[in-house]
Each structure stands twice: as C-alpha cells, then as structure tokens.
ZADREN-75829 format. One record per residue (C-alpha): residue number from 1; z, y, x. Coordinates in Angstrom, 1 decimal. Layout:
N
+-----+--------+--------+--------+
! num !      Z !      Y !      X !
+-----+--------+--------+--------+
! NUM !      Z !      Y !      X !
...
+-----+--------+--------+--------+
This chain:
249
+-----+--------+--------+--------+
! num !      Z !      Y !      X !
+-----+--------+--------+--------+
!   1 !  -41.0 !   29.0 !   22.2 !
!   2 !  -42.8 !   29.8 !   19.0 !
!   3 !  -45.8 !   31.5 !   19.2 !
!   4 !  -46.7 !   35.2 !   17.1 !
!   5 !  -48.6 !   33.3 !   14.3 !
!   6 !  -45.8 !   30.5 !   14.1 !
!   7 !  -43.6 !   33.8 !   13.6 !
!   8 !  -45.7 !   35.1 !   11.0 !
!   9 !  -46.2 !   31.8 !    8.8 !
!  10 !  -42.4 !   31.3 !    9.0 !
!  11 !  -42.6 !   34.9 !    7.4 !
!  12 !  -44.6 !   34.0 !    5.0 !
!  13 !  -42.9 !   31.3 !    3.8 !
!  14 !  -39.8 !   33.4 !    3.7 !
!  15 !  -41.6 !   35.7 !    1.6 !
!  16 !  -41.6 !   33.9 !   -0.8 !
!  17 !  -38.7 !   34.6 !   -2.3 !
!  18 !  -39.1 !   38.1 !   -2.2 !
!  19 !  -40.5 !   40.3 !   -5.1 !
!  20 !  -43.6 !   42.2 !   -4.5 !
!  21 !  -42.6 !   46.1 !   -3.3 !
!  22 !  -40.1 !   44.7 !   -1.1 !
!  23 !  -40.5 !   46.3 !    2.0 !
!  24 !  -40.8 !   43.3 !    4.5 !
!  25 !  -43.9 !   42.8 !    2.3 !
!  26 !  -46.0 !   46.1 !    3.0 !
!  27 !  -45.9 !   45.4 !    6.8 !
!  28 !  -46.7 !   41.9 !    6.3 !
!  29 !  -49.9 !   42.5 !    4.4 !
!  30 !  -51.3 !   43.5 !    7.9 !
!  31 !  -50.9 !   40.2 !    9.0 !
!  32 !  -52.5 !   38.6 !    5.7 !
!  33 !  -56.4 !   39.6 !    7.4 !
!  34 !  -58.7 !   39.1 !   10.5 !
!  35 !  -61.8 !   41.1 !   10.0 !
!  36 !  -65.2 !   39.5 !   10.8 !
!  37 !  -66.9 !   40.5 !   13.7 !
!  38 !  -70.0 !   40.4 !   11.7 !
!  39 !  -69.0 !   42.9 !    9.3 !
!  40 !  -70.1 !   46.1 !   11.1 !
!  41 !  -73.6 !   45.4 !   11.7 !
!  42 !  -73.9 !   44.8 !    7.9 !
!  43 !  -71.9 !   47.9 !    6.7 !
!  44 !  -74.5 !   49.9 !    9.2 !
!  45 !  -77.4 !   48.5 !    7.6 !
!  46 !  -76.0 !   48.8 !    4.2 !
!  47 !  -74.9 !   52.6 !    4.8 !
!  48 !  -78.5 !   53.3 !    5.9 !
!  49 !  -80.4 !   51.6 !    2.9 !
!  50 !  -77.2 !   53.5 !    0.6 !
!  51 !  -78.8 !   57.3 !    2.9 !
!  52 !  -82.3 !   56.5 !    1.3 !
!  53 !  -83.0 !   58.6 !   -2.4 !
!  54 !  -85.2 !   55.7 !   -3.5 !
!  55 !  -85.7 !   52.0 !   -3.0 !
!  56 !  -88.1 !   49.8 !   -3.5 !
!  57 !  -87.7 !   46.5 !   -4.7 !
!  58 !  -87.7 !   44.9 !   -1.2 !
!  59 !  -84.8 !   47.2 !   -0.4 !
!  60 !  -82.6 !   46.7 !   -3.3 !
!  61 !  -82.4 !   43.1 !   -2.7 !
!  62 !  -81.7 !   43.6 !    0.8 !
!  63 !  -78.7 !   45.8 !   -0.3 !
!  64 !  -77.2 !   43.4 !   -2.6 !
!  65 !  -77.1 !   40.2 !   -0.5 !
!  66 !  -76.0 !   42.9 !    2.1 !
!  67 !  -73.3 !   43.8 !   -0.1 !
!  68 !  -72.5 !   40.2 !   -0.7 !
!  69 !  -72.5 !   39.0 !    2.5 !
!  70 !  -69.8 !   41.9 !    3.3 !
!  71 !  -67.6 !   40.9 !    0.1 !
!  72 !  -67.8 !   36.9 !    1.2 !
!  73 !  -67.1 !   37.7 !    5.0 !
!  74 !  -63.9 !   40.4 !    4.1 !
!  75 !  -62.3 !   38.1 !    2.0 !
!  76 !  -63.0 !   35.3 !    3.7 !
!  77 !  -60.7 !   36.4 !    6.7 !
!  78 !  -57.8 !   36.7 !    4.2 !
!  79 !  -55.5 !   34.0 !    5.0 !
!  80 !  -54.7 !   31.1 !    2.9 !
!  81 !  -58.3 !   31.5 !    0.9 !
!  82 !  -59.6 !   28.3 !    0.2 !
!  83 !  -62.3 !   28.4 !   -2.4 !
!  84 !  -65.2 !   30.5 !   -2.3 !
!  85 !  -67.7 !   30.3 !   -5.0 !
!  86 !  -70.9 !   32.1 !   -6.0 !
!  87 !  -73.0 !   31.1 !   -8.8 !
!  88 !  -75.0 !   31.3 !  -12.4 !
!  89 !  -72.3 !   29.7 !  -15.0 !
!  90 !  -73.2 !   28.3 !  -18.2 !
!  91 !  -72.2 !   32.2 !  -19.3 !
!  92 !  -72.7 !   34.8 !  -16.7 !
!  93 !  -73.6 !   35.2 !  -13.4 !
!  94 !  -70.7 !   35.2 !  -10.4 !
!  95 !  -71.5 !   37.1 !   -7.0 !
!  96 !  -67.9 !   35.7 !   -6.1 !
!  97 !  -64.8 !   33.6 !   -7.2 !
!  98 !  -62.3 !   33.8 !   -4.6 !
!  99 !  -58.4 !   31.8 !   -4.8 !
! 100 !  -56.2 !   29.9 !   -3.0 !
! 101 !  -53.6 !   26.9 !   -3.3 !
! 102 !  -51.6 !   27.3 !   -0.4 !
! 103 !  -48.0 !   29.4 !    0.2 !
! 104 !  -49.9 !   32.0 !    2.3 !
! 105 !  -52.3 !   32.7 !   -1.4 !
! 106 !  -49.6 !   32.7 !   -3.7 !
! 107 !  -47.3 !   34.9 !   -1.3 !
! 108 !  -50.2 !   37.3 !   -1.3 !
! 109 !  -51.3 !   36.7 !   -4.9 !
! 110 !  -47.3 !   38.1 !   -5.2 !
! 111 !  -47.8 !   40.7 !   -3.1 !
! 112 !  -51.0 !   42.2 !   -5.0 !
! 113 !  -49.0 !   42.2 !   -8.6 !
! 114 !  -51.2 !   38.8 !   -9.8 !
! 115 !  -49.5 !   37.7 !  -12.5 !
! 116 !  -48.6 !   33.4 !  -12.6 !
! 117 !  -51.1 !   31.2 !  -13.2 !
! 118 !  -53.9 !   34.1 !  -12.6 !
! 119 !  -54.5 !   33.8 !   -8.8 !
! 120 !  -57.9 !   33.8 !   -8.5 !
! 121 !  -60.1 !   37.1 !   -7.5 !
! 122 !  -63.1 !   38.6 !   -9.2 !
! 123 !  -65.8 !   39.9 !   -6.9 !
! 124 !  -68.8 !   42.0 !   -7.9 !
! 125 !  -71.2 !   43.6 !   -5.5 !
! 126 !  -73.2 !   46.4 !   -5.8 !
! 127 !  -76.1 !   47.5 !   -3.5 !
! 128 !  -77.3 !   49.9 !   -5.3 !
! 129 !  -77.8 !   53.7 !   -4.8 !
! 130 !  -76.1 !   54.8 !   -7.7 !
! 131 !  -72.4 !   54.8 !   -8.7 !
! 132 !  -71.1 !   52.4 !  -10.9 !
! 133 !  -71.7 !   53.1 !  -14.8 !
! 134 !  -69.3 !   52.1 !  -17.1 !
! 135 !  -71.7 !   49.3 !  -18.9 !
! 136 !  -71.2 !   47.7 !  -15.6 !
! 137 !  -67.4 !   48.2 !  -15.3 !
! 138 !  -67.2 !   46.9 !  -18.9 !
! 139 !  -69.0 !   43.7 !  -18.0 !
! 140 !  -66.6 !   42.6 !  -15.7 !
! 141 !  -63.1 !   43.1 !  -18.2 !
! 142 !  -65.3 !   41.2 !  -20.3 !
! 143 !  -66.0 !   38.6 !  -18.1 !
! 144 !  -62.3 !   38.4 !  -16.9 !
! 145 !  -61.0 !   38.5 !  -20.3 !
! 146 !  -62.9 !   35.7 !  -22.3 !
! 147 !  -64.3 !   33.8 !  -19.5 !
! 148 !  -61.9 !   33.6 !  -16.2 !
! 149 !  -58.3 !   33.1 !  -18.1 !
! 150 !  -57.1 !   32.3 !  -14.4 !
! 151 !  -58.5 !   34.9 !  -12.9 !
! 152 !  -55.7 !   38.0 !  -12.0 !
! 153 !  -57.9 !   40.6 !  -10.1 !
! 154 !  -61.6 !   42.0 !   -9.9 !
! 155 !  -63.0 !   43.9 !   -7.4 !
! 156 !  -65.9 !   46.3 !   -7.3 !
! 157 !  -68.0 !   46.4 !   -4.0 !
! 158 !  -70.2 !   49.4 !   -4.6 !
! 159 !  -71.5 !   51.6 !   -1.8 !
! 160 !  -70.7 !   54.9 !   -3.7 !
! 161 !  -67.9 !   53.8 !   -6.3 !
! 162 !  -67.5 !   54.3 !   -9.9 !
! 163 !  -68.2 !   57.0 !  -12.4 !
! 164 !  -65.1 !   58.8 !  -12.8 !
! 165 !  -63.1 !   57.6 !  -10.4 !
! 166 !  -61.3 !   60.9 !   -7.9 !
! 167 !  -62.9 !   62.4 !   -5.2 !
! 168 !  -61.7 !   64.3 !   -2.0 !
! 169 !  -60.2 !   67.8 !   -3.0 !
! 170 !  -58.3 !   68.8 !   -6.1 !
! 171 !  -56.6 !   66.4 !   -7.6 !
! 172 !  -57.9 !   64.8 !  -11.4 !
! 173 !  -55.3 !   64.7 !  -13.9 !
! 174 !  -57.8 !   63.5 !  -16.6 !
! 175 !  -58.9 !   60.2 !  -16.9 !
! 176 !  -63.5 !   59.1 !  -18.5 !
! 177 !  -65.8 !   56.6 !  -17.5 !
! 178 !  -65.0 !   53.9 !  -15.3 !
! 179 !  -61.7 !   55.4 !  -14.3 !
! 180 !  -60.6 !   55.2 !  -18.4 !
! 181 !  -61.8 !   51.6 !  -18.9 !
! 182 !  -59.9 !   50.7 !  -15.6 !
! 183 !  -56.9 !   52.5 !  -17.0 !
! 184 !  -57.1 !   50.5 !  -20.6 !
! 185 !  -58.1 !   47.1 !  -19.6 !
! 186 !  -55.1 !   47.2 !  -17.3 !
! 187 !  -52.5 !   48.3 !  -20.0 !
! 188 !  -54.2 !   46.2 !  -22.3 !
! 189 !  -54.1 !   43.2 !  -20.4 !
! 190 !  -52.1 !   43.5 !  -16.7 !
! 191 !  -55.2 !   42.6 !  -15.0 !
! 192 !  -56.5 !   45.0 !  -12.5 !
! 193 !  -60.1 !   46.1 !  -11.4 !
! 194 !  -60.5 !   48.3 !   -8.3 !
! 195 !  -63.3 !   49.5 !   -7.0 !
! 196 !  -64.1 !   49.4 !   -3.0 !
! 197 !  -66.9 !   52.3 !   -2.3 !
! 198 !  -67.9 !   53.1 !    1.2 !
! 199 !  -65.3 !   54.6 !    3.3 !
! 200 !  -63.0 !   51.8 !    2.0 !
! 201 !  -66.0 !   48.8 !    3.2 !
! 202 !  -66.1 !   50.8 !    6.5 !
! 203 !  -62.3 !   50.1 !    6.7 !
! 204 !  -62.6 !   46.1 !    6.8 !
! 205 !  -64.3 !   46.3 !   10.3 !
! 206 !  -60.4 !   46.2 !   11.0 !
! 207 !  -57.5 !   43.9 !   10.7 !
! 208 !  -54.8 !   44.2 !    8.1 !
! 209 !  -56.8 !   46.7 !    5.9 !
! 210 !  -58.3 !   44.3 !    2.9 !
! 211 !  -54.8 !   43.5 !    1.3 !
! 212 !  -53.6 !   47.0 !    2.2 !
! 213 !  -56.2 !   48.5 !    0.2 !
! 214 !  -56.1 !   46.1 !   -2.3 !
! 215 !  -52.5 !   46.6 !   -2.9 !
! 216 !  -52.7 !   50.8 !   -2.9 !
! 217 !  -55.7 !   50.7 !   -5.3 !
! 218 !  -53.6 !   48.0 !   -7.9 !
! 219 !  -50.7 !   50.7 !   -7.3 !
! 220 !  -53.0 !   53.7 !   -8.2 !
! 221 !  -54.0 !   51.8 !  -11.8 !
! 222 !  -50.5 !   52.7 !  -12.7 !
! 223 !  -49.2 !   55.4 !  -11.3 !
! 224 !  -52.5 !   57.1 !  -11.8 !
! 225 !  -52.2 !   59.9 !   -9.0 !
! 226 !  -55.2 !   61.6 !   -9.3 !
! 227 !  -56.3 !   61.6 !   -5.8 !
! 228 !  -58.5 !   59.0 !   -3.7 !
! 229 !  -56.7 !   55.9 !   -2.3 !
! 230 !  -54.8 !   56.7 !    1.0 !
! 231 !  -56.6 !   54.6 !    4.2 !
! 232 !  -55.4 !   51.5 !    5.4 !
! 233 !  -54.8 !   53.4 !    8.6 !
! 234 !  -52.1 !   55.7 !    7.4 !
! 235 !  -49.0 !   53.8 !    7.6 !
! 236 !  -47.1 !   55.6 !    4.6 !
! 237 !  -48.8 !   56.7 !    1.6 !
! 238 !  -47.6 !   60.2 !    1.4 !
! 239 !  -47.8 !   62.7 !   -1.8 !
! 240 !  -45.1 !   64.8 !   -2.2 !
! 241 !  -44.8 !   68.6 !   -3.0 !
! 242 !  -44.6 !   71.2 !   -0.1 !
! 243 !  -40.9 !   71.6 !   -0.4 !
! 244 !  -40.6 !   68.0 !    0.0 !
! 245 !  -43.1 !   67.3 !    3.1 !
! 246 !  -41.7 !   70.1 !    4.9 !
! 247 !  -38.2 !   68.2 !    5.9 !
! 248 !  -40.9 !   65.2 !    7.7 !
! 249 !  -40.8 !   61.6 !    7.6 !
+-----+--------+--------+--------+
C-alpha cells in the first residue's frame, strides 16, 4: 500500500500536465512545503529587534542575517529545491538564488506563473526598520533584468513591506512607489516581485503557506485588487460585493 507522500509525488507528476489555475493545483501547493521548526524562534527575535525605534549597528546586522536565515530555512522546506546560493558576484551582491531541476520544481515553478527557462527565485532580505523604498525595489528589476536572464521570480523579505504597497482597511485603487514599479516591471517584462512583510513571515511557521502566498501575491501583480494579500490560512480568497457574499460559499 502506498504511503501519503508516495500519493502526493504521484500527484505531482500528474501535474504536470496541468496548466497553472487548475484547481487540483491550488490544494496541491499545501503539499509543496514543510516549515522549519527553527523558524519561530527567529521570526520572534526578528519581530522584537523590528518593535525597537532605533538600532544600532550591532542590531541591524543581527536583523539581516536574522532575516536571511528565515528566507534560506522557508524556502528551503519547498520541495524539489536543490540549489541554494548566497554570494558577492562579479556584479552585485545575492542574499539568495534559489531553483530546482527536478519534476516537483518545475511543477511548482508552473504553478507560480514562471515563465520556461526562468525557474530560478530571487531572494532579498531586509532587516531593517523601515519599509522598503523604491531605490531598493528598483535594484532588484535591475538585477533580474540584465543580470539573472534565468531567473522568473524575486522576493522581498522585509519586516514592514514596501512603500506603497495596501494596507488593512479601505481598499487602494491607485497605484506609487514600490507598488507602481512592481506593477511596470511585471507588464514590462512577466517577471514578478512580491514582497513578504511580517504577518506573511509569521505565516511560514506553518506547512503549505510559502507557495500559497507566493502564488496569491504573483496573482495580486495582475489583478491589482487593492487590498492586502489574503492569509494562507483562509482556504478561498474571497472579494466579492455584498450582494454576492450574501448567497455563501
């Protein structure tokens, strides 16, 4: 008798001849990550430097490898990852270059709207205490763009997110900052950034939530809804007008 992860690599492998949207494919992507044990300490420490107004020097080291650490451990548990790489190129600096070779990558490189041939993942963390500027969210299109051809995706870590980007309440139908560049560089060139800020690195102390995530905040680039990413923990992403909520799910 097969076991439950025999079952789910045989799904996989089916999967792969699905297109990505399919909905066989949005309650697989819970099985496509095992969240590190280790993670929570980190986020707790991280969330505690993140309270502080100022830090010194000492400090905002301590937040970046902490932020680092929590990027390398979160996609580390996503299955089929095989190369993890963090280094000073002969260009620019790279807190992390994540891909895959394997069907279980490429069915989840299909999954997140990667185009062919761009498979690998962008990583950037931030441990700073302020949000990300747009100089910064520049940086990495750039980066993508002239020097990581195979690259598909990037992905901010950043304790409190990116300038311009929706908060909780009303919803933002105009588009500045961070939020625009994200908007361009992804009708410019398919390629999408997202940005990860604190409540969304508090979700990744839990299984299945990375690619989730991942695959709402790609979503969001184009449909841009105005409103914050729904949590990994809500099954169904759900915005609909009164009229329409009010006959249920």
């Amino acid at each position: 008798m097969k076991t439950q992860a025999e079952w789910v690599q045989q799904a996989l492998e089916a999967l792969e001849n699905l297109n990505p949207g399919d909905s066989a494919g949005v309650d697989l992507l819970s099985y496509l990550y095992v969240a590190d044990g280790q993670i929570g300490a980190l986020v707790g420490e991280l969330e505690a430097l993140g309270s502080k107004r100022r830090l010194t020097k000492a400090q905002r080291q301590r937040a970046g490898r902490l932020m680092e650490a929590v990027a390398y451990l979160a996609f580390r548990g996503l299955k089929g990852c095989s190369s993890f790489k963090s280094f000073q190129s002969a260009g620019p600096q790279y807190d992390l270059l994540v891909t895959g070779d394997g069907a279980s990558w490429l069915t989840l490189a299909r999954l997140l709207y990667m185009t062919e041939g761009k498979r690998g993942v962008l990583v950037e963390a931030k441990g700073t205490s302020k949000k990300i500027a747009d100089k910064d969210f520049a940086r990495v299109c750039a980066i993508m763009e002239t020097n990581l051809p195979i690259v598909g995706l990037g992905v901010f870590f950043s304790l409190h997110g990116a300038t311009g980007f929706p908060l909780t309440g009303a919803r933002q139908r105009g588009i500045r900052d961070c939020r625009l560049r994200q908007a361009l560089f992804f009708a410019k060139t398919g390629r999408p950034v997202v940005v990860f800020d604190k409540k969304d690195i508090s979700e990744l102390r839990a299984n299945g939530t990375l690619p989730i995530l991942l695959a709402r905040k790609i979503r969001d680039i184009a449909e841009l809804g105005g409103l914050p990413t729904v949590t990994a923990v809500d099954i169904q992403e759900v915005d609909l007008p009164k009229h329409l909520k009010d006959l249920g799910s």
